[in-house]
N, C-alpha and C positions, 0 to 999 in steps of 0.2 A: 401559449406562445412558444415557439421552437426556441429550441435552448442556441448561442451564438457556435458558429464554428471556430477551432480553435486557430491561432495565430500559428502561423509554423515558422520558425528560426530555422534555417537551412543546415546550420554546423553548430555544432558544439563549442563553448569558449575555450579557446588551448588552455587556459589556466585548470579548466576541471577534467579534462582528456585523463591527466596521470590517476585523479581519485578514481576514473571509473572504464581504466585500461583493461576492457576482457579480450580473449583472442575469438578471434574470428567462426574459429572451429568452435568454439563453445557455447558462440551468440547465435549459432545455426541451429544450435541443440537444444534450444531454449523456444520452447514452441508459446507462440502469444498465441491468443484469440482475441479482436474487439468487436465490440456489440455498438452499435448507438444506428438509429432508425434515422439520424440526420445524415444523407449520404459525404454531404462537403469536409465535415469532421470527421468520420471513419477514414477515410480514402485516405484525407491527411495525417491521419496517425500511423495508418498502413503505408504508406509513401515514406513518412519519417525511419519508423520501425525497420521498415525489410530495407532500407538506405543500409540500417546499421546493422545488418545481416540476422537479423533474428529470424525465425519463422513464422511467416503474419500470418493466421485468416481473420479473413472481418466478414462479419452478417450483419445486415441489417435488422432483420426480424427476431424479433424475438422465440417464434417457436422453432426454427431454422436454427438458432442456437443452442434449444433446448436437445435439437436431436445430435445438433455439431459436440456438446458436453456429454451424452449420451452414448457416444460412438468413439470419443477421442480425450484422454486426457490431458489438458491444456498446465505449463505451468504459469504463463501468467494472462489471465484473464482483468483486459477492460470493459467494465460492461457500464452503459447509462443506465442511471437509475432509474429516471422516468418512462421506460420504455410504451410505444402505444401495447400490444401487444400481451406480450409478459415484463410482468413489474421486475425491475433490476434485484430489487431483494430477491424473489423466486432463481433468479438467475444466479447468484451469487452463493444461491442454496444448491443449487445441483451444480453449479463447479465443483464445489467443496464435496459434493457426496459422492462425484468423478472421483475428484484427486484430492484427497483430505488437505496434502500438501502447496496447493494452488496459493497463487498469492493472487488474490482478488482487488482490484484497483476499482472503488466505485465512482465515475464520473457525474456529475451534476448539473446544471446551470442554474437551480435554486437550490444553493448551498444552506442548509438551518443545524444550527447546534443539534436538535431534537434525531434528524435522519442522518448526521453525523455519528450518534452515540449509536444509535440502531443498528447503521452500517458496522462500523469497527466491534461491537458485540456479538453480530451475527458473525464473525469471522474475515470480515475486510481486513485488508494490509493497509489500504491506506485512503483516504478520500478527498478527491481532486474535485475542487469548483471550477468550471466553468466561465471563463474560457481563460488556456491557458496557453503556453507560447513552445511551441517545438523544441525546445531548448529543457524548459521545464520536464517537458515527458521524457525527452530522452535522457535525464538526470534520473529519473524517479522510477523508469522501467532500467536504469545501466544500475540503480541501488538494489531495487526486486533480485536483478541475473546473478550478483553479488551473495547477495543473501542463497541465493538457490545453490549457486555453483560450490561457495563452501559451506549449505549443509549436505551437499551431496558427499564433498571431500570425506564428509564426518559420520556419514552415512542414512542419509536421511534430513529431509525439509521441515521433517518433526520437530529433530533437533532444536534448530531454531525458531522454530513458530509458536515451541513452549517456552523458550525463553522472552520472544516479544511478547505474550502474552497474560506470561505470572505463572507457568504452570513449573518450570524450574525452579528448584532450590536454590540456583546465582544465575545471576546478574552479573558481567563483565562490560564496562563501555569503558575505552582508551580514548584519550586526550590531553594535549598538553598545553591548548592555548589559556590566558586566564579565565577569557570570555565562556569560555569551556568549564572551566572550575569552579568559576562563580554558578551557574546554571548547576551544576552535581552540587554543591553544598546546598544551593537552593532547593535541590527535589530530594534530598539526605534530610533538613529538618523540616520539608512539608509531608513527609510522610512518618513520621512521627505526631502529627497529631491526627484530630478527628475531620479534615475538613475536606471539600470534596475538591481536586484538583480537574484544573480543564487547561493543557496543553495546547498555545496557538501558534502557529508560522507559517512558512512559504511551505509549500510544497517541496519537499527534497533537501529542509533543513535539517533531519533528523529526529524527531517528535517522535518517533515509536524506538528512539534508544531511551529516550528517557520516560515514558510510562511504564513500562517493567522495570525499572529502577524503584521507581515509587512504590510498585505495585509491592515487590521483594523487600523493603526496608517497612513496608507494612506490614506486611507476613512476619516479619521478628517480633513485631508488636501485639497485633492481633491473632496471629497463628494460620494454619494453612485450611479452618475450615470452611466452605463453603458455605456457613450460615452466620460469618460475622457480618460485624455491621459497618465495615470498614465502608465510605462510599466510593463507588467506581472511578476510575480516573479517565477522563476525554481526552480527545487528543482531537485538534479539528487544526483544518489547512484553509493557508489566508490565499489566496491568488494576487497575483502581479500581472502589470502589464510590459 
């Protein structure tokens, strides 16, 4: 079954404008690539995207990607998972071995816990179900440009890609709401014990501030070697309509 096309929201809600104010000159600097073999969803993300001045390309195919990843380093790559062609994980593999620094967005239209963990362990930034609303993407690629811009400031996409993913020594996330507080006290004593934590929300909630939180307040517990038995922490995204 083809996976649906996504819904596209025309503009942004003024109320999120200020969180994800980039200038213009910098969203031109920010080269996307998306992949998906359904033409009506590519086109529309490419439409949304290059609206909001980034640098689009879209393939359809999958080995047309492989040689577009081969010839060009991309910093945010969309690719469908289920590709006919080449399988979205292969894809997601040679972004990353382009540009170590890419931030990979895996799209889906059968979303499962199982190819959620798979994705975000193989190196995904983040994984989008299927179908989701012009509005959402442009939230969740304006968070990616965010992330990219200032680790560039700091010298490097490393920077931060070790810290969302546990390989830094700290963890910083800033908030002041309660709703906020409660949720960091919550991931402060679930990482203190033994149990395995699985992270769920909207798409462009934040879910990858708070699994390096977890992940870092276990490392004080179990230590930094790669052969505890700490269990891994998920993080999967709920879609809206």
């Amino acid at each position: 079954m083809r996976e649906p096309a996504t819904r596209v929201a025309p503009n942004l809600p003024e109320q999120m404008t200020h969180l994800l104010a980039i200038e213009a000159g910098a969203r031109a600097n920010i080269r996307v690539l998306i992949v998906d073999d359904e033409h009506s969803l590519r086109e529309s993300c490419a439409s949304v995207l290059g609206a909001e001045g980034y640098a689009v390309t879209a393939c359809g195919r999958g080995r047309e990607a492989l040689d577009l990843l081969a010839r060009q380093a991309f910093d945010i790559v969309l690719v469908d998972l289920l590709m006919s062609q080449v399988p979205g994980m292969e894809l997601l593999q040679a972004a990353l071995d382009t540009n170590r620094d890419a931030v990979v967005i895996i799209m889906t239209g059968d979303p499962t816990l199982a190819s959620s963990i798979a994705a975000l362990q193989a190196g995904a930034w983040e994984y989008l179900p299927k179908p989701f609303s012009g509005t959402q993407l442009q939230i969740l690629v304006g968070r990616a440009s965010h992330s990219i811009l200032i680790a560039r400031d700091k010298g490097g996409v490393q920077t931060a890609q070790r810290g969302r993913h546990g390989v830094s020594d700290k963890v910083t996330v800033l908030g002041a709401s309660p709703a906020f507080r409660q949720v960091m006290q919550l991931a402060h004593r679930v990482a203190a014990t033994d149990a395995s934590v699985f992270i769920t929300g909207e798409s462009g909630s934040g879910k990858e501030l708070i699994a390096p939180t977890v992940r870092a307040r276990s490392r004080e517990r179990y230590g930094t070697s790669r052969g505890c038995s700490k269990p891994p922490t998920a993080v999967h995204s709920s879609s809206t309509s």
